[in-house]
N, C-alpha and C positions, 0 to 999 in steps of 0.2 A: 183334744189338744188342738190348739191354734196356732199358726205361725203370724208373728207380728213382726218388721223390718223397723227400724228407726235407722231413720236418716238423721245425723249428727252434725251437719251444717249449721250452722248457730247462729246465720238469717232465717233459717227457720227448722226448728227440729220440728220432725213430723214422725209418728208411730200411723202407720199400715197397718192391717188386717183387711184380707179379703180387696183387695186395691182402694182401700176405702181412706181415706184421712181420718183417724180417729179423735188424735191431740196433735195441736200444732203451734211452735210460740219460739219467738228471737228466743236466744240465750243471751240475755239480759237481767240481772239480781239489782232491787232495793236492797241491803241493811239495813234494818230496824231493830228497834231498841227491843218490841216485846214481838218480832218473826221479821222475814225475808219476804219479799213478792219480787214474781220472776214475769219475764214474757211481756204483753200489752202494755201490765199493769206497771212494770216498771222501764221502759219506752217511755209510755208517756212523763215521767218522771227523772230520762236522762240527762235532761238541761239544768230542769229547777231543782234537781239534788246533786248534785256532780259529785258531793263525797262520798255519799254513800252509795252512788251507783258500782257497778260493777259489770266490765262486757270482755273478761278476759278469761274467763275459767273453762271455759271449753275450749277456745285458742292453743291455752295454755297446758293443762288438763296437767297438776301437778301440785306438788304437797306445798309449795310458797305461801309464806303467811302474806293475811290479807292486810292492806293501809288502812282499812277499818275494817274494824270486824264489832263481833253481837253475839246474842245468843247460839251457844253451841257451831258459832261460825269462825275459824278462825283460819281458815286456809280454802284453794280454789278447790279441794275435791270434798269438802264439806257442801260447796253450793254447788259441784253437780252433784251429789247425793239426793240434795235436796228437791233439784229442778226435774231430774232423771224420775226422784221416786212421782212428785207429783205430777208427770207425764204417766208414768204408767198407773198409777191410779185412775188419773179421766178414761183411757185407754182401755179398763177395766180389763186388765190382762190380768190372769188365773198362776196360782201356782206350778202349774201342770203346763200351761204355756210355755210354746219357744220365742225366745227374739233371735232374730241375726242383726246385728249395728253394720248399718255403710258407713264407715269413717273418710274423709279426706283425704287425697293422696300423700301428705305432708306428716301425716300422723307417725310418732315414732312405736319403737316396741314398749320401749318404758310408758308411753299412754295408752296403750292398749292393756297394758298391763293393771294401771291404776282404772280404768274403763271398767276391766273385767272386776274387778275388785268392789268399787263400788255396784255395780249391778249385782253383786253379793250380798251387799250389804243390805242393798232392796229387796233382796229374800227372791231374785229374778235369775231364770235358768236363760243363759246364752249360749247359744249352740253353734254360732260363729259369726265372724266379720270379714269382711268384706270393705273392699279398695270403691268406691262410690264410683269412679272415672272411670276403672274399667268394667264395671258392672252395664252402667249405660253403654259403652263403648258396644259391649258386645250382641248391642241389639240394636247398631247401625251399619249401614253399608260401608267398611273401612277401609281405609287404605293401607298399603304396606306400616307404611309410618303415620304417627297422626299423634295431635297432641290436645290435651284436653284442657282448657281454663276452667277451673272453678273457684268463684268470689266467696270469702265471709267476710264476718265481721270487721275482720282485723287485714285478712291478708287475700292476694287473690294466688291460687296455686297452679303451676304450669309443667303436667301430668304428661311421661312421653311413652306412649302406649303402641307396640309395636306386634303384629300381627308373630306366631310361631306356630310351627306344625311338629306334630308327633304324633307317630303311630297313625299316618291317614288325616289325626282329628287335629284342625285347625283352630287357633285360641287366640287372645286378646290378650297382654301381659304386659304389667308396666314397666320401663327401663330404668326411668329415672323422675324427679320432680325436684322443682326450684320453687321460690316460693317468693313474691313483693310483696311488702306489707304496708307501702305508699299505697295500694291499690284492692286494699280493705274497703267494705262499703262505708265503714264509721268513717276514717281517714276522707276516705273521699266527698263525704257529709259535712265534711266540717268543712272543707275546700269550697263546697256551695255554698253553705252558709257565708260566709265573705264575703262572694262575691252577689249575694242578694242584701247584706247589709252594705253593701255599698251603694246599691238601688235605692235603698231605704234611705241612707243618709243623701242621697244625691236630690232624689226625688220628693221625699216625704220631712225631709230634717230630723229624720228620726234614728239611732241608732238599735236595733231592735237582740243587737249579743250584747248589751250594757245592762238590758234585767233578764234575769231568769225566766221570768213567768213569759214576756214577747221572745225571747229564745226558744221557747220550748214550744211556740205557737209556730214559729218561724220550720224549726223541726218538724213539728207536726207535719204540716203542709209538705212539704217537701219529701218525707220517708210515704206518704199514703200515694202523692204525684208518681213517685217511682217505679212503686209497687203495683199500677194500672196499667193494664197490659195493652190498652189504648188510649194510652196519654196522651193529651192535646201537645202542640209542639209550642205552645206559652204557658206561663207558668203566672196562676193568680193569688198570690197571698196576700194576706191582709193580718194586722195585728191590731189587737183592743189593749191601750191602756190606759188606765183614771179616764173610762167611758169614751175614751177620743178614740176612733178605730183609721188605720192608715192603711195604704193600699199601693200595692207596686204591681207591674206586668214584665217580664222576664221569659226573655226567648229560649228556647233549649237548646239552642244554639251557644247562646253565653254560656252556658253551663258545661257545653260540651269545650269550648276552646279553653274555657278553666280547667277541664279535665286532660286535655290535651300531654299538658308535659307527662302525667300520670300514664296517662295513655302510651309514652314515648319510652316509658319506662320496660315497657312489656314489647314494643316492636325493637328493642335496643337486644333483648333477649332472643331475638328472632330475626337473623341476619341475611337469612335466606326463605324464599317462599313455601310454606308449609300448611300439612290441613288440619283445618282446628275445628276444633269441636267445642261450643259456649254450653256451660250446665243453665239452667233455669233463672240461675242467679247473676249468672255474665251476661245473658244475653237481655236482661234489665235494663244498663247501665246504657245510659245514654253515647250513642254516636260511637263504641264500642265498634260495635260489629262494622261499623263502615269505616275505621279506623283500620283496622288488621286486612279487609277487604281492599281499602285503597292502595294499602302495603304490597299489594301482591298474593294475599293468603288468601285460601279456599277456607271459608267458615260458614257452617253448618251449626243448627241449634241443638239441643236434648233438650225433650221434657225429665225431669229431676222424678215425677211419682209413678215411671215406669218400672224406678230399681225393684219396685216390689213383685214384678212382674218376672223380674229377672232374676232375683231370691226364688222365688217361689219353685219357679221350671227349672233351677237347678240346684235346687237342694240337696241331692243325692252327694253334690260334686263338695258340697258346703258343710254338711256335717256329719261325723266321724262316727263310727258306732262304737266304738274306744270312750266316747265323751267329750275328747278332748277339742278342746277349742282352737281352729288352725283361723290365721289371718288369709283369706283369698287375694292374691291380686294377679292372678289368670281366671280367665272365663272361657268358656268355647263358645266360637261364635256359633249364634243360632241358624238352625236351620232356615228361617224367614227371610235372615237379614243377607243381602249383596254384599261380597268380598272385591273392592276394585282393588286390580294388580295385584291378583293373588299369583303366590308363587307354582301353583301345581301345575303340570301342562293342560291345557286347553285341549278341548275334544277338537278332531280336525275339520268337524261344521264351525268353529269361533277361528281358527287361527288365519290370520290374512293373507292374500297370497300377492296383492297389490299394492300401492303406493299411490294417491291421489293428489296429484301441487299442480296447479295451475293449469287445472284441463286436461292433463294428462296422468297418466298411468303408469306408470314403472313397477314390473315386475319383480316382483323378491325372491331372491333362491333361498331358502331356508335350508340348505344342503352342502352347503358349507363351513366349516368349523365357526369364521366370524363373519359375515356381513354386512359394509359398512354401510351404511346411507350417504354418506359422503360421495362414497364412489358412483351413485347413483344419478349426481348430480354434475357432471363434468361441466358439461353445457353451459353455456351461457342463458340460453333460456330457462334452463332452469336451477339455476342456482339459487341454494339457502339463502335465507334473509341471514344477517349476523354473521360475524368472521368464521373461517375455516376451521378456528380452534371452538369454537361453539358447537359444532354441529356433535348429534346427538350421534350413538353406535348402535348397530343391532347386533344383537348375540342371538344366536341361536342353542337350543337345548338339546339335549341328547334325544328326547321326545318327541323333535322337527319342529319344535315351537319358537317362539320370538320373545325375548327380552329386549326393552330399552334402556341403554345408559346413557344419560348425560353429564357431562362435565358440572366440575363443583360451579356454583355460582350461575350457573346456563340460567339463560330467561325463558326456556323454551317448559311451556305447558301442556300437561296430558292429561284431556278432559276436566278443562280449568285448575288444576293442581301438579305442581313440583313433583314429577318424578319419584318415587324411591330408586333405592341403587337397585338395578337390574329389575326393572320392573317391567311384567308381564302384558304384552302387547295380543289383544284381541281385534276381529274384525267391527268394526263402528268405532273402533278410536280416536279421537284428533289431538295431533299434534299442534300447539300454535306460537307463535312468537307474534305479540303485537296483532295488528291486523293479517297476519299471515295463517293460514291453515294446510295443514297437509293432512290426507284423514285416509285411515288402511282401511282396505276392504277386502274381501275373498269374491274371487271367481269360479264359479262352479266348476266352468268345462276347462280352468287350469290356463287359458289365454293370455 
């Protein structure tokens, strides 16, 4: 028996085995009159067939009849039937095989529902699924709070994955998920396309979304540029038509201020500085990650083909001896991975017993019910940058340990990331506002 993970993202579904890529292809369907082609073959063919393409049944993932349909095709879970079976075919997975599906954070019960049902029908044993965000989540260094972006087709998903403890064991769990669907990779595809046929017409006098066949050339170009994970920062396409070939150069810059209001859509969602986490497929998109960054946010990438790694090691926690198929969306964080601001008390070699601003030192009593840092600062030489009502609180724990609070809205950063509430304060920590730094340290001999 083998264990196989399919990642159900539908920029690219991929089947694992063995950490390996076995099948991998957009969720993307042709209809045709005598079959269906899915993945590459029907990519290349999303411009020049517009009716009969189709990029919504795994989005969607649901009995709606289709605006066209074909043989033995008349609704979305006909065409995952069909995409699913022909993935596990390349995959050459066995009767006797298990899969576990990473699903999306956004996925409801009722498509998990129609998921399991289809993968029935493919005659394939699922032994469970699994929350995609927090499965990566739980093999990075996290914070209290932390929020996970993940892009498809249609939508991009905004995953709030919050650190809890039981029983000693510490886990990853998700709170909540919102979802933009301006902010789809297709959507945002077509957004480019625009503004590179405006290039064309400007430059070239050519309109190149007025035929099919230079749209679909225009596409090309554009979805392979993305998809390089060292992409020049200009962008060179060229389209052939009736033997005349045209040529435009286009900055990734333009394509990113096109992207911008999209972009504006997701920091609009995020009012205050937060740590994010971009899956494989957010951290793609151009000018992205320096968007959320200029914002104020702490973002960090995941590779997406590590879930299998994280299926794999805890399987135990993932399927049932019962049979019974449960959805995962806690993980326990691994043993490898760093917890920042973790809630437990700190051994008393981590907890700090100093205060560092501006060449000096200030002592911290952690022997007191509350501790302010405020009060630390009477002085005029060493006063907080930022008003009185800004400054952050120390709490101390029943353990002799050190929590940070700061006020809603505070600008004040801890090790380049917003706080959680009462978050756990060790020695090598900095505190900063701006160019300001205050950084805790421990004194051996207690001075």
């Amino acid at each position: 028996m083998t264990l196989f993970v399919l990642n159900a993202n539908d920029i690219k579904l991929c089947i694992y085995a063995d950490s390996k890529v076995l099948a991998e292809e957009p969720g993307i369907a042709i209809i045709g009159q005598n079959g269906n082609d899915f993945g590459e073959v029907a990519l290349k063919q999303i411009k020049q067939n517009p009716r009969h393409v189709n990029y919504m049944y795994w989005h969607r993932m649901n009995l709606d009849p289709l605006g066209f349909t074909g043989p033995r095709t008349n609704n979305h879970a006909d065409l995952l039937y069909q995409q699913l079976r022909e993935l596990i075919q390349r995959a050459d997975m066995g009767d006797n095989d298990e899969l576990v599906i990473a699903v999306r954070s956004n996925t409801s019960n009722e498509q998990l529902s129609l998921l399991l049902g289809v993968c029935q029908e493919c005659n394939t044993k699922v032994s469970g699924l699994v929350d995609i965000s927090v499965a990566l989540l739980s093999r990075q260094s996290v914070y209290l709070r932390n929020l996970v972006l993940d892009t498809g087709l249609q939508s991009l998903t905004i995953a709030g994955i919050d650190v809890s403890e039981n029983n000693a064991q510490q886990s990853v769990k998700k709170s909540q998920c919102s979802e933009i669907t301006e902010m789809g990779l297709l959507p945002l595809m077509d957004a480019w396309l625009a503004i590179i046929a405006d290039r064309f017409i400007s430059d070239a006098r050519f309109d190149p979304l007025r035929i099919a066949d230079t749209e679909q050339q225009v596409f090309d170009q554009l979805y392979q540029w993305l998809q390089h994970p060292n992409r020049p920062h200009t962008l060179n396409i060229e389209v052939n038509y009736q033997t005349i070939t045209r040529s435009i150069e286009i900055s990734e810059s333009v394509l990113i201020e096109k992207a911008s209001q999209r972009y504006d859509l997701v920091l609009q969602k995020l009012p205050t500085a937060q740590n994010i986490w971009l899956t494989e497929s957010s951290n793609l998109l151009p000018g992205f990650k320096e968007a959320l960054t200029n914002a104020g946010h702490s973002v960090s990438g995941m590779e997406t083909t590590s879930v299998y790694e994280v299926v794999s090691n805890q399987i135990q926690h993932i399927v049932r001896d019962t049979g019974e198929v449960q959805f995962i969306t806690a993980f326990q964080i691994s043993s490898s991975s760093q917890q920042f601001g973790q809630e437990k008390a700190p051994s008393a070699g981590h907890c700090p017993t100093h205060i560092v601003y501006q060449g000096l030192a200030l002592r911290l009593r952690p022997d007191t019910q509350h501790g302010l840092i405020r009060d630390a600062f009477k002085e005029p030489a060493t006063k907080l940058p930022g008003g009185s009502e800004e400054y952050p609180v120390l709490l101390t724990t029943a353990s002799r340990g050190l929590k940070i609070a700061t006020p809603p809205g505070s600008k004040w950063l801890l090790n380049g990331a917003t706080p959680g509430p009462e978050q756990e304060i060790l020695a090598g920590d900095k505190l900063t506002m701006g160019q300001d730094q205050l950084e805790f340290i421990r004194v051996e001999d207690g001075t």
